[in-house]
C-alpha positions in Angstrom: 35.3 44.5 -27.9 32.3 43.8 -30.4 30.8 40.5 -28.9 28.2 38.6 -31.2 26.3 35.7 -30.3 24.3 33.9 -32.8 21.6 31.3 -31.4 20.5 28.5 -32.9 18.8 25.5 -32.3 19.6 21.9 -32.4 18.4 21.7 -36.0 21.4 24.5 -36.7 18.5 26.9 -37.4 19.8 30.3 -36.9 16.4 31.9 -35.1 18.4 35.4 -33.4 21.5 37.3 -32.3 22.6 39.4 -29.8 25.6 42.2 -30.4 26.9 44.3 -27.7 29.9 46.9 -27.3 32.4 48.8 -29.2 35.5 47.4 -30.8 37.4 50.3 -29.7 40.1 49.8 -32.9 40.2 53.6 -33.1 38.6 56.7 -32.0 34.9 57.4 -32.6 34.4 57.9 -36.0 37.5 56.4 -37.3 36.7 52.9 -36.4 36.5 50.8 -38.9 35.9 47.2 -37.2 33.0 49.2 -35.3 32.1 50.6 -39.1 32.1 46.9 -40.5 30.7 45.3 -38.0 27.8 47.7 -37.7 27.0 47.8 -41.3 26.8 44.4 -41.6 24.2 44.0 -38.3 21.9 47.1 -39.8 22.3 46.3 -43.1 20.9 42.8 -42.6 18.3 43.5 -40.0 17.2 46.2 -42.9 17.2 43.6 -45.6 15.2 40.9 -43.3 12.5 43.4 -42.4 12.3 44.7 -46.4 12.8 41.7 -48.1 10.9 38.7 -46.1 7.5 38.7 -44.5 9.5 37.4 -41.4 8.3 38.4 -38.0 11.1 39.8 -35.9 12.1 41.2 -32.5 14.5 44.0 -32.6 15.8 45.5 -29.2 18.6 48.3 -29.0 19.8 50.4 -26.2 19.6 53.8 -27.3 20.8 55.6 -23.6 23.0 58.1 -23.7 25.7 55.2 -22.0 24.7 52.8 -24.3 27.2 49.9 -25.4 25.7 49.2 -29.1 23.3 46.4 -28.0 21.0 45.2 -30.6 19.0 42.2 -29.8 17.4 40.2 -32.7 14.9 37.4 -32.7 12.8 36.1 -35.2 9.0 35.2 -33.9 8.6 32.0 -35.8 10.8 29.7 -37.4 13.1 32.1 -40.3 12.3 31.8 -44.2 15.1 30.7 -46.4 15.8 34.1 -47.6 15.9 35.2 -44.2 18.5 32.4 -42.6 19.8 33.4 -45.8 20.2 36.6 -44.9 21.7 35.7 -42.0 23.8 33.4 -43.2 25.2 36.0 -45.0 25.7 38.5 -41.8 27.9 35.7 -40.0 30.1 35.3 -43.1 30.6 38.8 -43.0 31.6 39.0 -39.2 33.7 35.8 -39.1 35.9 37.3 -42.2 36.6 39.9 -39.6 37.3 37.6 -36.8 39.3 35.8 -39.0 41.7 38.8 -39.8 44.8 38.6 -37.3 44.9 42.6 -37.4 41.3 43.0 -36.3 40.5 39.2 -34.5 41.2 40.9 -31.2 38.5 43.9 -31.3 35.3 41.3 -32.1 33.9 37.5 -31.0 31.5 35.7 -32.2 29.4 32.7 -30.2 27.3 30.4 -31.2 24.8 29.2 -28.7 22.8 26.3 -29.4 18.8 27.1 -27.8 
């Protein structure tokens, strides 16, 4: 299972997620939760770092065991565009929570920090 946790603080300022496993919907290479999922995390991560002069912490575990963890911070408080950005991510993951053939292979927390 893909687990997502999004932080945020009491404000509901999104400020970082963590994302960690494999949705295991189908084989490597044929999973498409895993595809989604992943696209959306990169994607936005990619669009943060081009698109805003946000400072960020990106951590992955690269090992040859790894279990697809990415953690992201910002450094300071996010820019609209990029807790737009964001926003925008979360959207994306809930629609697949949401979908009663794929709500089993990801979950999403919030965590208030």
């Amino acid at each position: 299972m893909i687990q997502v946790t999004i932080y945020k603080t009491e404000k509901h300022e999104y400020v970082g997620f963590d994302a960690q496993g494999h949705a295991e919907y189908a084989d490597a290479g044929m999973d498409i939760v895993c595809a989604a999922a992943s696209a959306l995390i990169i994607n936005t991560i990619n669009a943060i770092e081009r698109y805003t002069d946000d400072e960020t912490s990106v951590v992955t575990d690269d090992t040859e065991d790894a279990q697809g963890l990415i953690q992201f911070r910002f450094v300071n408080q996010p820019t609209h565009d990029a807790e737009l950005l964001l926003k925008t991510m979360i959207l994306g993951l809930e629609e697949i929570e949401d979908d009663g053939d794929y709500e089993p292979y990801i979950d999403i927390i919030f965590e208030e920090v």
